[in-house]
GUSEZA-847744 format. One record per residue (C-alpha): residue number from 0; x, y, z. Coordinates in steps of 0.001 Angstrom, whole numbers, plus 500000, padded with zeros to 6 digits. Layout:
# GUSEZA-847744
     k        x        y        z
   NUM        X        Y        Z
...
***
This chain:
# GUSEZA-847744
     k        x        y        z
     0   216213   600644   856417
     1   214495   603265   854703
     2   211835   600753   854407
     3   211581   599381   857487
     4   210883   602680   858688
     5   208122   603297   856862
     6   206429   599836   857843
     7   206794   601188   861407
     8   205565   604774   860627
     9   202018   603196   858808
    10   201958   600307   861493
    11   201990   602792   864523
    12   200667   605934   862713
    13   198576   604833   859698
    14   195245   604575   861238
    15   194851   608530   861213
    16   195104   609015   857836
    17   192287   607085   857096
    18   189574   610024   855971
    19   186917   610286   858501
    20   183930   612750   858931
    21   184620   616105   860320
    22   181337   618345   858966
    23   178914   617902   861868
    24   175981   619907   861773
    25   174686   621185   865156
    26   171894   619679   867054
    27   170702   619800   870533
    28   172099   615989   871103
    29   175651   617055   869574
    30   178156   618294   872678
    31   181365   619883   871285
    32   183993   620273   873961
    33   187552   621707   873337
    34   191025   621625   875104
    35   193554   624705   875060
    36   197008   624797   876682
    37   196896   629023   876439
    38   200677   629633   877386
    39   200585   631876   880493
    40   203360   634022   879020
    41   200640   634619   875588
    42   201572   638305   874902
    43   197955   638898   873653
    44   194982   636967   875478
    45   192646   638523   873312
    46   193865   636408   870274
    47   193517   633374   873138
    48   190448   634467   872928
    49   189377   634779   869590
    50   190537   631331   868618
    51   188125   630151   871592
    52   185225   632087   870412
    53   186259   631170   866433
    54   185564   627189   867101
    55   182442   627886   869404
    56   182441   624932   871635
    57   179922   624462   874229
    58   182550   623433   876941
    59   186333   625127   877015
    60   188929   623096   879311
    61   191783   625283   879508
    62   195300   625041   881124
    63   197920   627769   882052
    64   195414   630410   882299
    65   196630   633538   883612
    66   195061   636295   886233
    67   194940   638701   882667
    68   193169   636150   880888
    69   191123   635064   883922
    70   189530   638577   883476
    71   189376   638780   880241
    72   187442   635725   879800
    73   184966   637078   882550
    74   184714   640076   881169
    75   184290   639327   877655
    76   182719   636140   876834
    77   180650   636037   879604
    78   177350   636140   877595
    79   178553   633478   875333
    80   180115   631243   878600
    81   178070   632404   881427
    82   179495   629790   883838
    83   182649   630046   884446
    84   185495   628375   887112
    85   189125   629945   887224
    86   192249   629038   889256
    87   194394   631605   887460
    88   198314   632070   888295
    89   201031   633867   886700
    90   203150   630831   886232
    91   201883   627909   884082
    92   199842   626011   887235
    93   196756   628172   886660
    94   193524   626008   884958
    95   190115   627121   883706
    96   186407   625668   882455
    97   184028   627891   880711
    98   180780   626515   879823
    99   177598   627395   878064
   100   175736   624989   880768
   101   175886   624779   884773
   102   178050   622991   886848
   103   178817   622004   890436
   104   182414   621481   891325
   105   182851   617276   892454
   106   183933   617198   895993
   107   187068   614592   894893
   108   190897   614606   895573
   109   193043   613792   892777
   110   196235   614184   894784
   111   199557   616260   894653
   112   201970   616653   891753
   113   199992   618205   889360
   114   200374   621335   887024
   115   198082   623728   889155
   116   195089   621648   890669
   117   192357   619817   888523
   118   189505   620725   888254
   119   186265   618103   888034
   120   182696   619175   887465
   121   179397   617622   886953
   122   178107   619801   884264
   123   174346   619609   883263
   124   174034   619502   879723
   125   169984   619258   878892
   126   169254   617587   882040
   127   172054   614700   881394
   128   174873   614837   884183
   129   178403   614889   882995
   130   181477   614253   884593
   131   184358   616730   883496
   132   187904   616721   884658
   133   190243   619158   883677
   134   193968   618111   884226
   135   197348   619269   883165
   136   200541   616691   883948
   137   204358   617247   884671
   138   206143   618545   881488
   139   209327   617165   880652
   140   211713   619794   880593
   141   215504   620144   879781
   142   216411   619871   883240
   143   214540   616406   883711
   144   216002   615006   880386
   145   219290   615923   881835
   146   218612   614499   885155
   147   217937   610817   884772
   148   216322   610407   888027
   149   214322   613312   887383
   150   213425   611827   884521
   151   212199   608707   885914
   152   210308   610587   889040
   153   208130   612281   886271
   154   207750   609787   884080
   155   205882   607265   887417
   156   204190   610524   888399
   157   202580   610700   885212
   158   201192   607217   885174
   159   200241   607388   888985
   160   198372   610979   888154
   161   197089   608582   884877
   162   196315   605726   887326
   163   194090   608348   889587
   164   191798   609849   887123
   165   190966   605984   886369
   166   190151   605932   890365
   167   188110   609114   889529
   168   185971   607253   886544
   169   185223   604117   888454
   170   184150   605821   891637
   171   182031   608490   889088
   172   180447   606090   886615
   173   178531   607705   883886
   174   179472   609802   880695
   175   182621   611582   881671
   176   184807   613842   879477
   177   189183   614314   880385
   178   191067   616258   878706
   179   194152   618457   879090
   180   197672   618779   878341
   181   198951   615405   879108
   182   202744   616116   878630
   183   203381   613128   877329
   184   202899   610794   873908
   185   200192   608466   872817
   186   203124   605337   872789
   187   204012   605777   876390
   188   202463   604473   879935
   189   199866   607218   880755
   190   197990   606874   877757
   191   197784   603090   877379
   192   196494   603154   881402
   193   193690   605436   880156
   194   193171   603741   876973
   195   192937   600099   878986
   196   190682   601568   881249
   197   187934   602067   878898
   198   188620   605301   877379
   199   188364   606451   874319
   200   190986   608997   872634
   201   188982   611318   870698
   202   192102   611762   868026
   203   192123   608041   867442
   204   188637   607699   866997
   205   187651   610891   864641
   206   190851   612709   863906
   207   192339   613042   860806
   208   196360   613072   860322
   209   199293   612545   863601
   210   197520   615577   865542
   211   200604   616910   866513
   212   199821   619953   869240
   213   203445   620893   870187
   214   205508   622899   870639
   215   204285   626283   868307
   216   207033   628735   867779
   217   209268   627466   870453
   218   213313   629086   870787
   219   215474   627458   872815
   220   218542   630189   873492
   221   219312   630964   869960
   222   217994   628123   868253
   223   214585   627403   866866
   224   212565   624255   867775
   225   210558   622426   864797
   226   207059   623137   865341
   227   204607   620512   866105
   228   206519   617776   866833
   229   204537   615844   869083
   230   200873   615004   870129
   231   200144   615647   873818
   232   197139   617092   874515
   233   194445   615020   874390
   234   190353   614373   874898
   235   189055   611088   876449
   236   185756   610110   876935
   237   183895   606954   877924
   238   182025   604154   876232
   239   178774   606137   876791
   240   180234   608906   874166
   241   179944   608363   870117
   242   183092   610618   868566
   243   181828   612348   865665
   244   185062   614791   865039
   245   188064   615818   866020
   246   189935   618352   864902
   247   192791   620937   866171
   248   192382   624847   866009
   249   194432   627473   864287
   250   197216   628775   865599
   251   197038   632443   865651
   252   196374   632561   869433
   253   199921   633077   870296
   254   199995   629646   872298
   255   202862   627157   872017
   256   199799   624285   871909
   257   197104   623692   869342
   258   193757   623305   871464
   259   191865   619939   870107
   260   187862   620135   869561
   261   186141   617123   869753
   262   182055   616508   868924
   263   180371   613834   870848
   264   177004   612381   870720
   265   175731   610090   873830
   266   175109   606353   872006
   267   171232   605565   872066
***
C-alpha cells in the first residue's frame, strides 16, 4: 500500500518538484504581482507590512485587510504604493490592492456570496492595460464540515463564484491577472473550471515544491493544527502571460496564510 501511495503522491504531486528558475532579474518588461491573505485578527500589521515591503512586488492583492491595516498601509507605504484601493472591515470580508501603477476600478458585478466584495481593476502598467481581480471565496469551516448541506451549499458556491470570474475574462479579453485566497484545493471543481478556461496557475507553471499556504500557527481549542497543510491561495493569469517564478513569502507576518509572488513577462 505503502507503494501505491507513493505512485499517487508523484502522479498528482510530482510535477513541482521538478527544479525550475526562480532568480529573475528586474526589467521594465518583468511584472511581479503578489497575493496575501493578512488575517484580520494579525496582532501586529506592521510585520504584515514588512513582509509586503521585504518581497517588493509591483502589485499587492490582499484579503482580510483590516481598518488598522487599511491605515497603516496609507500611511506608510504610500511612497512605495502610491495607488491604493481599500474595502477594510474588522471581520475577515475586508480586501485591498496596492500598486506602484494607476488604475481605474471595472464597472462589473461579480455577484453575492463572496468573502467581502472583489475588487477588479484595469491597471496601467507602461501603457499596457491589465485586467486585475482580486477575490477571496467561502472558507470551509468546522461548522460546514459538520453540516453536510452546508457543506455542499459552499462547495457549488465556490464553483459558481469560479464559473463567474470565467464570465469576467471572456467579457474582458486581454492580459488579466486573479488571484486570492481561493479556500479550496488545486484537485477540486473551482480550480479545474479556471484551469479549463484558459488559465494558467502560476504554482504549476514556475513553483517549486506542493506550495502549501495554510493554515500558519492555527489552535483549535486546545489543540494545535499542523501547519501548512494545504495549498489555497493561488495566482492565475492568461495565455498572454509567460510565468517566470513563483514563490511563497516568509512567514513572520503573523498571518495564518503564506502570500504567493509570482513574476510574469507578456509573450512577444
Amino acid at each position: 500500500m505503502s507503494l501505491v501511495a507513493l505512485g499517487l503522491f508523484l502522479f498528482t504531486f510530482g510535477k513541482f518538484f521538478i527544479p525550475k528558475q526562480n532568480s529573475i532579474a528586474s526589467s521594465p518588461d518583468v511584472l511581479r504581482v503578489m497575493t496575501y491573505n493578512m488575517l484580520v485578527y494579525t496582532p501586529d500589521v506592521s510585520l504584515v507590512a514588512d513582509v509586503i515591503d521585504e518581497e517588493n512586488a509591483d502589485i499587492v492583492l490582499m484579503q482580510e485587510t483590516s481598518f488598522e491595516m487599511a491605515d497603516f498601509l496609507r500611511q506608510e507605504m504610500k511612497v512605495a504604493y502610491p495607488y491604493q484601493t481599500h474595502f477594510p472591515s474588522d471581520i475577515p470580508a475586508g480586501l485591498s490592492v496596492i500598486s506602484k501603477y494607476p488604475f481605474e476600478v471595472i464597472d462589473y458585478d461579480l455577484g453575492d456570496f463572496w468573502v467581502g466584495t472583489p475588487i477588479l481593476l484595469d491597471v496601467d502598467w507602461n501603457g499596457q492595460m491589465i485586467h486585475i481581480a482580486n477575490f477571496h471565496m467561502d472558507p470551509t469551516s468546522f461548522e460546514v464540515i459538520s453540516t453536510p448541506n452546508r457543506a455542499y451549499e459552499v462547495a457549488e458556491m465556490r464553483k459558481e463564484h469560479a464559473s463567474r470570474l470565467v464570465e469576467f475574462l471572456q467579457i474582458h479579453p486581454g492580459p488579466a491577472i486573479l488571484a486570492g485566497d481561493a479556500n479550496d484545493v488545486s484537485l477540486n471543481d473551482p480550480y479545474f473550471l479556471l484551469i479549463n478556461a484558459g488559465l494558467q496557475d502560476t504554482w504549476t507553471e514556475a513553483g517549486f515544491g506542493l506550495g502549501n499556504t495554510f493554515p500558519g500557527r492555527k489552535k483549535i481549542g486546545s489543540v494545535y493544527v499542523p501547519e501548512w497543510l494545504v495549498r489555497i491561495d493561488y495566482i492565475f493569469v492568461t495565455s498572454e502571460w509567460k510565468v517566470l517564478s513563483a514563490s511563497l513569502a516568509g512567514t513572520e507576518g503573523g498571518s495564518d496564510h503564506r502570500a504567493v509572488i509570482a513574476i510574469l513577462r507578456l509573450r512577444k
